[in-house]
C-alpha positions as CSV (number, residue, x, y, z in Angstrom):
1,X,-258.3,8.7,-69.3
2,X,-256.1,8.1,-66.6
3,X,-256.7,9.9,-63.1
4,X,-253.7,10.7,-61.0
5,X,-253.5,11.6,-57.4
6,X,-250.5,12.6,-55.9
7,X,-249.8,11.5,-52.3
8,X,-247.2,12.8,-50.3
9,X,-246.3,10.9,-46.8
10,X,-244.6,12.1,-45.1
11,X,-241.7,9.8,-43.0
12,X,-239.0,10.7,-40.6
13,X,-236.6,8.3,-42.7
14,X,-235.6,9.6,-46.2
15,X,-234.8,5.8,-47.5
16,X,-238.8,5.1,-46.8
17,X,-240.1,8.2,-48.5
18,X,-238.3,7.3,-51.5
19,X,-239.6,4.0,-51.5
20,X,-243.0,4.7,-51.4
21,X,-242.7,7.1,-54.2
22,X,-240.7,4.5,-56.5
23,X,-243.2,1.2,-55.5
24,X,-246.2,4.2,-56.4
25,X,-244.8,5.0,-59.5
26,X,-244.2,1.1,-60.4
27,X,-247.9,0.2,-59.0
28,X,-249.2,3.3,-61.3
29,X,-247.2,2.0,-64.7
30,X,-248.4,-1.5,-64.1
31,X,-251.7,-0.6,-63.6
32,X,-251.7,1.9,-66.7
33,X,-249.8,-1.1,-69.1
34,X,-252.5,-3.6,-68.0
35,X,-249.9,-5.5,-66.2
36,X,-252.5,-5.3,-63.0
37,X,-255.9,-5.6,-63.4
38,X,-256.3,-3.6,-60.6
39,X,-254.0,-0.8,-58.9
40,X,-251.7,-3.2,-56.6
41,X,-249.4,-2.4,-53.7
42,X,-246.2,-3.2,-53.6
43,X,-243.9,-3.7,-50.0
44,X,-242.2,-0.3,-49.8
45,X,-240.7,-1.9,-46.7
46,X,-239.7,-4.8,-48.7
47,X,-237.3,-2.6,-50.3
48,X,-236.3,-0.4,-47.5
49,X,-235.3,-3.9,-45.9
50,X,-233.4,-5.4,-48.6
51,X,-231.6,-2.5,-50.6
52,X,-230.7,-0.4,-47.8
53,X,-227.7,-3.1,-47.1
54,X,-226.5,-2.5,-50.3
55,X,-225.8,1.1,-50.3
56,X,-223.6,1.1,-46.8
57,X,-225.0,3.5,-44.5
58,X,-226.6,5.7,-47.2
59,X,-229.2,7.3,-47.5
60,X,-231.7,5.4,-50.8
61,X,-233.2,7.7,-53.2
62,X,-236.5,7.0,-55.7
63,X,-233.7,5.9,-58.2
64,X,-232.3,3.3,-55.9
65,X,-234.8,1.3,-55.1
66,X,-236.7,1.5,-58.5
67,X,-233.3,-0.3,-59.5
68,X,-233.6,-2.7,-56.6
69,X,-237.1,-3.3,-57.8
70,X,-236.2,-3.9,-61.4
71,X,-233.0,-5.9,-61.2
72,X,-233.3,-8.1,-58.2
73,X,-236.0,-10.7,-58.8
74,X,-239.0,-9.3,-57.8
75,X,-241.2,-7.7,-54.9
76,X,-243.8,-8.8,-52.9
77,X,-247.2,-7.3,-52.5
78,X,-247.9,-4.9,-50.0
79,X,-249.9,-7.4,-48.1
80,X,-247.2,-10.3,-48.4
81,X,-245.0,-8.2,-45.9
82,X,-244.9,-6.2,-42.5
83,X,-246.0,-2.6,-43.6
84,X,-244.0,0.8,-43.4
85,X,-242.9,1.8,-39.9
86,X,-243.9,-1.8,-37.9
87,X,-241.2,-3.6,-35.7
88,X,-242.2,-7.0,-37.3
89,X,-239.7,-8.7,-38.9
90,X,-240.2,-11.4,-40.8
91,X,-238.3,-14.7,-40.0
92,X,-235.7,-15.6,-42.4
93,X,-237.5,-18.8,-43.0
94,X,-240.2,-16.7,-44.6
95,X,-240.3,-16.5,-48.5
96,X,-242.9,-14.7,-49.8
97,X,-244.2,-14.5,-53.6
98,X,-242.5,-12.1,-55.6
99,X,-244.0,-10.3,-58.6
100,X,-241.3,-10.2,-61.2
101,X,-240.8,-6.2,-62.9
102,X,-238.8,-5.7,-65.2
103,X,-238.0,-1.9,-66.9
104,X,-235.2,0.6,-66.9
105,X,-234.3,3.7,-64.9
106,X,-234.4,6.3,-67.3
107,X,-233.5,10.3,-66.3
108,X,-234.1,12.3,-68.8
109,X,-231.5,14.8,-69.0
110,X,-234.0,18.3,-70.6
111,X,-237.5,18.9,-70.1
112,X,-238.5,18.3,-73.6
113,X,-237.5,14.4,-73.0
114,X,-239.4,14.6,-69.8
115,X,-242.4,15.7,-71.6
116,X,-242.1,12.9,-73.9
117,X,-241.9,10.1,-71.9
118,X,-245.2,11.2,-69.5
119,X,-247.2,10.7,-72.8
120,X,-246.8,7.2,-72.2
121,X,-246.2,6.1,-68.4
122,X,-245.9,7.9,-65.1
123,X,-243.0,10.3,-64.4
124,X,-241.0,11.2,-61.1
125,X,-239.6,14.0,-60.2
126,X,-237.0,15.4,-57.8
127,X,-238.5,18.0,-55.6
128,X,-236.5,20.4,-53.6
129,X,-238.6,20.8,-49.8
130,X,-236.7,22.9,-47.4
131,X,-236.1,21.5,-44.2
132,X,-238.7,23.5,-42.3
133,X,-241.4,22.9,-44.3
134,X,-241.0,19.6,-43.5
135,X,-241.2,20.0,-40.0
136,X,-244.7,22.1,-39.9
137,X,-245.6,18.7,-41.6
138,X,-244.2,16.0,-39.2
139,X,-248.1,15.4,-37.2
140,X,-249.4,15.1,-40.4
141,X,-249.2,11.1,-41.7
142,X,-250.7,11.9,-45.3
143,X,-251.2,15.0,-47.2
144,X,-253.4,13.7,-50.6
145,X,-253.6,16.1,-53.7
146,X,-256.0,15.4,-56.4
């Protein structure tokens, strides 16, 4: 039995929203395949940091940066690097451990293939959130669902 809570944060910057979601979604499939004995954080800002030079000005989506975590060597743990939203940078001197992933992006393109691959690992989804109610939520840090 595997129990699922769905956290929404809520950031100002759409690049760090979709990191979170993507380094949640890898943390949940490792810890569901065995791959961490426990469930592990991985630097959401790592990525933001790191991908976001790649894609010239735009905006990142859940789809970038699970491909940035898959293809470029690795991220570090949560704890390895400055969190979410802190004006500490790293100096470039600074190397730390990366934890190798490896996988695919896959978007299914009907429901029925969605349905099928949830059987076996977590799933993301596109939501559509109007503008507004995004704004009743900006004093709220964390809404958690369970």
């Amino acid at each position: 039995m595997i129990h699922v809570s769905i956290c929404v944060f809520v950031f100002a910057d759409e690049s760090a929203s979709a990191a979170v979601v993507a380094l949640d979604l890898i943390s949940s499939a490792r810890f569901a395949l065995k791959l961490d004995s426990v469930y592990t954080e991985y630097s959401a800002k790592y990525v933001v940091d790191n991908a976001a030079g790649s894609h010239s000005g735009r905006k990142l989506t859940v789809k970038d940066c699970l491909e940035f975590a898959l293809n470029k060597g690795g991220i570090p743990k949560a704890e390895d690097w400055p969190r979410l939203g802190s004006v500490i940078t790293p100096p470039s001197s600074y190397k730390p451990d990366l934890v190798s992933m490896k996988g695919q992006v896959i978007e299914p393109q009907t429901i029925e293939e969605a349905c099928d691959m949830v059987v076996d690992q977590p799933v993301g989804a596109k939501l559509h959130v109007f503008k507004p109610h995004i704004e009743l939520q900006q004093d709220a840090s964390a809404i958690t669902v369970s």
